[in-house]
C-alpha positions as CSV (number, residue, x, y, z in Angstrom):
1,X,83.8,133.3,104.4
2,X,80.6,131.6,105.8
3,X,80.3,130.9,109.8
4,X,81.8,127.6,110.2
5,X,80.1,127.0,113.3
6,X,76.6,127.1,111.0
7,X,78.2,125.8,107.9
8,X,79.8,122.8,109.6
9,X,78.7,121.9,112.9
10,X,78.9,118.5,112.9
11,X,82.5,118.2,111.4
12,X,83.8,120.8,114.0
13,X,81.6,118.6,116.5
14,X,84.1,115.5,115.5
15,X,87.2,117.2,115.6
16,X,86.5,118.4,119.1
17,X,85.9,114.8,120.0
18,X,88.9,113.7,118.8
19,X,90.5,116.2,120.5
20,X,89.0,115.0,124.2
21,X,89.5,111.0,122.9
22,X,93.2,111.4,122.4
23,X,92.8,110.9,118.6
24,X,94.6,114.4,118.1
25,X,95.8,117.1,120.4
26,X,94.8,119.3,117.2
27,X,93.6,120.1,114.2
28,X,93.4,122.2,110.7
29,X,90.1,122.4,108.6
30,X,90.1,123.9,105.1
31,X,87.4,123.7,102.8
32,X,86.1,125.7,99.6
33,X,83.0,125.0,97.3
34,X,83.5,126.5,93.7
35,X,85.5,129.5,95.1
36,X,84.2,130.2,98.3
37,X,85.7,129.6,101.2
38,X,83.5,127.8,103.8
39,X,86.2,127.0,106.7
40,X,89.7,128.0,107.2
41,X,90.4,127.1,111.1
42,X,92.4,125.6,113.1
43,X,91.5,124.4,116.7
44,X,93.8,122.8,120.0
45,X,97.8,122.4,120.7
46,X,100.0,122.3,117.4
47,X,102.7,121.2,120.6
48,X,102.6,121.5,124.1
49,X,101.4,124.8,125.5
50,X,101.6,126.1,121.6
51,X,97.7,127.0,119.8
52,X,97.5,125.3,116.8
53,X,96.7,128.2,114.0
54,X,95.6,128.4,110.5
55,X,99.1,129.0,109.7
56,X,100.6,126.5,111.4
57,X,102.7,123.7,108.8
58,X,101.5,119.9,109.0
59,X,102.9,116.9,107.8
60,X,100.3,115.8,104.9
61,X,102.1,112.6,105.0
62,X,99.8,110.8,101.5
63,X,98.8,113.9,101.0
64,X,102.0,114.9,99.3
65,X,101.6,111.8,96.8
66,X,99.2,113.6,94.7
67,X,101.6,116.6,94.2
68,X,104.2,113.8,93.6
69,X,101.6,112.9,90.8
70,X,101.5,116.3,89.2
71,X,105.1,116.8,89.3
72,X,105.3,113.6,87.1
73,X,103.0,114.6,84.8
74,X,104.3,117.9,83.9
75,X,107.4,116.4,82.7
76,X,105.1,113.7,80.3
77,X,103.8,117.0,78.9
78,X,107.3,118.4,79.0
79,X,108.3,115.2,76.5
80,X,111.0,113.8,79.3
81,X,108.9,111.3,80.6
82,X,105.7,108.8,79.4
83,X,103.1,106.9,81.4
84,X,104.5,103.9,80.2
85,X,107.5,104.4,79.9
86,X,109.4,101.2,82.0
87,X,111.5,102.6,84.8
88,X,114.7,100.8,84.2
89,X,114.7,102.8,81.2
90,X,115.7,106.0,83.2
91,X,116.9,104.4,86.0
92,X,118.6,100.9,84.9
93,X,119.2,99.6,88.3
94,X,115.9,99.2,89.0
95,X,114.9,96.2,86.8
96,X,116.8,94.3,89.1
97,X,115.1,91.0,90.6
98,X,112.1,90.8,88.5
99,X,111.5,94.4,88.0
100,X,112.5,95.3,84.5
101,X,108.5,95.5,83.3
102,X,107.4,97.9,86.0
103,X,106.3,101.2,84.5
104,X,105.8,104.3,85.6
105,X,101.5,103.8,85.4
106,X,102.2,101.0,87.4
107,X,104.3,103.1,90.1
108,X,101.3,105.8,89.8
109,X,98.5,103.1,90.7
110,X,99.9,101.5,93.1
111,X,100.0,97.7,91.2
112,X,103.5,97.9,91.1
113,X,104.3,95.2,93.1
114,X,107.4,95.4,95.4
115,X,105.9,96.6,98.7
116,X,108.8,94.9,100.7
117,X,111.0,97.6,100.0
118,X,108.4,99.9,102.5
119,X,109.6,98.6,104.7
120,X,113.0,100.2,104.5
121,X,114.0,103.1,107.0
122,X,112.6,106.4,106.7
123,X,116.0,108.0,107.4
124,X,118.5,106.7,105.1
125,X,119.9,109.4,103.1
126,X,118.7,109.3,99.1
127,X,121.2,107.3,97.2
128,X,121.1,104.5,99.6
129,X,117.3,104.5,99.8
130,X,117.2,104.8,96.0
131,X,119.9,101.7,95.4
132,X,118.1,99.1,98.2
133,X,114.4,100.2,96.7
134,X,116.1,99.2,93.4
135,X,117.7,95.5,95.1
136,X,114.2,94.7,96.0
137,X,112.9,91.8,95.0
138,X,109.5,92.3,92.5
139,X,106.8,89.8,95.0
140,X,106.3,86.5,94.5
141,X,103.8,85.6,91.5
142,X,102.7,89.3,91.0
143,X,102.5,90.4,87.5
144,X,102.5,94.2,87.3
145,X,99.2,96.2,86.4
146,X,97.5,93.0,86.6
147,X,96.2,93.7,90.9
148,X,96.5,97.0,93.0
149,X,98.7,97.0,97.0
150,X,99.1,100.1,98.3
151,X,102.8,101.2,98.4
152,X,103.5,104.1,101.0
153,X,106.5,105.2,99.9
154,X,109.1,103.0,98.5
155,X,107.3,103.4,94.8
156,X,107.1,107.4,95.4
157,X,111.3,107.8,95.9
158,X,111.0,106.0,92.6
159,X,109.3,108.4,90.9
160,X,110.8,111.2,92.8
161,X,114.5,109.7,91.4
162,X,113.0,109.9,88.0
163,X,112.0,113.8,88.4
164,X,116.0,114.4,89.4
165,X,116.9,112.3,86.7
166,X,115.3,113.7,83.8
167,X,114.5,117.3,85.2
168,X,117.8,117.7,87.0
169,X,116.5,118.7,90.1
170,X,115.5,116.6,93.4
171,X,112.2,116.4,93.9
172,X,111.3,118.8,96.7
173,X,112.9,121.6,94.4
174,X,111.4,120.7,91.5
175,X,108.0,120.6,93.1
176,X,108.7,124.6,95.3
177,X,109.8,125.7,91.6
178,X,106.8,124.0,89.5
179,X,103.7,123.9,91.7
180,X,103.7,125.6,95.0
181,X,105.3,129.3,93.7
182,X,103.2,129.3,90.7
183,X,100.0,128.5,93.4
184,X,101.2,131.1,96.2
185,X,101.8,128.1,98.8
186,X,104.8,129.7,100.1
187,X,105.1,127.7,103.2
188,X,105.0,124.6,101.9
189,X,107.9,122.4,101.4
190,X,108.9,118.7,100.2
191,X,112.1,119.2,102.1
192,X,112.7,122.4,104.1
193,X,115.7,123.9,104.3
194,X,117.5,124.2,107.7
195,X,117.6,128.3,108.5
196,X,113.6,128.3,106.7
197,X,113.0,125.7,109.6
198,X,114.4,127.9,112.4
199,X,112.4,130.6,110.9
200,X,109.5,128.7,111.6
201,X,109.9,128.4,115.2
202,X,106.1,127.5,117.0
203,X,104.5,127.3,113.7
204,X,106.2,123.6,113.2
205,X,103.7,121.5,114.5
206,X,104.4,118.5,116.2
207,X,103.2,114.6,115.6
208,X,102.3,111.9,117.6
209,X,101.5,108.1,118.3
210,X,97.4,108.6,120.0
211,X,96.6,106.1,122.6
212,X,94.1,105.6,124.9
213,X,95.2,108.2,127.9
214,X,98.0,109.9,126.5
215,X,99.9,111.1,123.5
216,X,103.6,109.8,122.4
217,X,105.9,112.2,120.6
218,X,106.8,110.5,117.2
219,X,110.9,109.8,118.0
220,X,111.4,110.5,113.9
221,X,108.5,112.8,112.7
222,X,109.6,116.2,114.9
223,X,113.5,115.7,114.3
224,X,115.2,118.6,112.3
225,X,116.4,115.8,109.8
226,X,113.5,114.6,109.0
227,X,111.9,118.4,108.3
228,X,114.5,118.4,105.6
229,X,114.3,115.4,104.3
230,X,112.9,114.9,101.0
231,X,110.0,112.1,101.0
232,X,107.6,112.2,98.1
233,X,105.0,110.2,99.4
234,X,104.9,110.9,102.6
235,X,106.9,114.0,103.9
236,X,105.4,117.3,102.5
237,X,104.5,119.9,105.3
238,X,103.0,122.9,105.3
239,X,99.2,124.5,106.4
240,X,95.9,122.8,105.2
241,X,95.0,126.0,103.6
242,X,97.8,125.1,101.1
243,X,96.9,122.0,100.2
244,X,93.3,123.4,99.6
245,X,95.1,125.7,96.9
246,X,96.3,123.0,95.2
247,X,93.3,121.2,94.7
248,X,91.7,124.7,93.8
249,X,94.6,125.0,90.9
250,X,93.8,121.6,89.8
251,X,89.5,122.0,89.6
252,X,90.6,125.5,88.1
253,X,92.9,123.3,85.4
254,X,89.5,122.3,84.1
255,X,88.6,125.5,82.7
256,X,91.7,127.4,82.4
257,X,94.1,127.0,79.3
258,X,97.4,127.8,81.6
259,X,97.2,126.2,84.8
260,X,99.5,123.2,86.6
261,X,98.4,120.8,83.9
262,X,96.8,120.6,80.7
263,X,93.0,120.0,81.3
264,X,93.5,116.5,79.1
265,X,96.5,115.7,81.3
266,X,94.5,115.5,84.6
267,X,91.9,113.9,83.2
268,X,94.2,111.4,82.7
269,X,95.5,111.1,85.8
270,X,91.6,110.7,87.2
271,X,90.5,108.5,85.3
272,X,89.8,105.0,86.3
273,X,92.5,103.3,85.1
274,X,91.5,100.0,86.4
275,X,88.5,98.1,87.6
């Protein structure tokens, strides 16, 4: 591994800063270039009094929607799912109110179209997250595909419902089983379970609301519930060196025959699939 401090000055430079602005109390950097590792560090407080390491598990918050992304498209090549496939037809309740042409392409790309439903709370437990994301209305005068909105989350428990439905497991088991084992990030987790979060002790870093003089603990964020919980967009944790693997198995995809994905599959997924 090269000498971050020569490889990457400037970046380390920044995250310092942000460290003396209150932007963050901490920080992980991972990065590789065709193999090589050029920067696996960690710098700061994971929590109070605690030194954030390499090792220590984040919350990727989007970050986990890409992973979300893979998981779907493992089961189109598995034959239990298809880009276009509309959603009602593997979850009926959801073409309620306007809904009943959303597909799962338009989940993916975020032209959907039912962003209300983000604004749900993060906490409820799965069925009753699933059933109001489902009651929402599709927004007024939006035609799916047709424009992009970002949704952060409400879409992704869609598509997470349709891995349980079709693969039989929930999402963050499916995803352990399917893509982190097979990529050796063993402490990385959609969902962890309770005695693996004990286990974890100091290495559970904590989040915050930055301000201007002082940091706020995130009342939702460090609970023990919400460690568990299973959030497809938004609630995968686990060290930044993990995440790097995955993007590693992915480029790796491109040249290998046997990897997360067929290499036509994820060009599929990357390519531009509207202007």
């Amino acid at each position: 591994m090269r000498d971050p401090t020569i490889a990457l000055p400037k970046t380390l430079a920044l995250l310092e800063q942000g460290r003396h602005s209150i932007l963050h109390p901490g920080a992980q950097l991972y990065v590789s270039l065709r193999g090589e590792v050029i920067a696996d560090l960690a710098l700061g407080e994971a929590r109070p009094g605690v030194a954030m390491q390499p090792a220590t598990l984040t919350l990727w918050l989007s970050s986990g929607k890409p992973i979300t992304a893979v998981a779907i498209a493992q089961l189109v090549e598995r034959g239990l799912l298809a880009f276009d496939d509309k959603v009602s037809r593997h979850r009926q309740e959801f073409a309620q109110n306007g809904k009943q042409e959303i597909t799962i392409r338009h989940l993916l790309t975020h032209t959907a179209g039912f962003r209300e439903a983000d604004k749900l709370a993060e906490n409820l437990p799965w069925d009753a997250m699933i059933a109001r994301i489902c009651a929402t209305p599709l927004e007024t005068e939006w035609k799916p595909g047709a424009k992009a909105g970002y949704q952060m989350m409400s879409s992704w428990f869609i598509l997470g419902e349709l891995i349980r439905r079709v693969d039989g497991r929930e999402a963050g088991r499916y995803v352990r089983e399917n893509i982190f084992e097979p990529l050796g990030m063993h402490d990385s987790w959609m969902g962890i379970p309770a005695d693996q979060i004990a286990s974890y002790g100091d290495r559970m870093s904590m989040m915050y609301f930055s301000g201007r003089t002082e940091f706020r603990v995130h009342p939702f964020w460090n609970a023990a519930e919400d460690f568990a919980a299973c959030r497809p967009g938004s609630g995968v944790r686990g060290p930044m060196r993990e995440l790097g693997r995955f993007y590693e198995g992915l480029l790796a995809t491109l040249d290998a025959p046997r990897g997360l994905l067929k290499p036509e599959t994820l060009r599929a997924l990357t390519r531009r699939h509207r202007e």
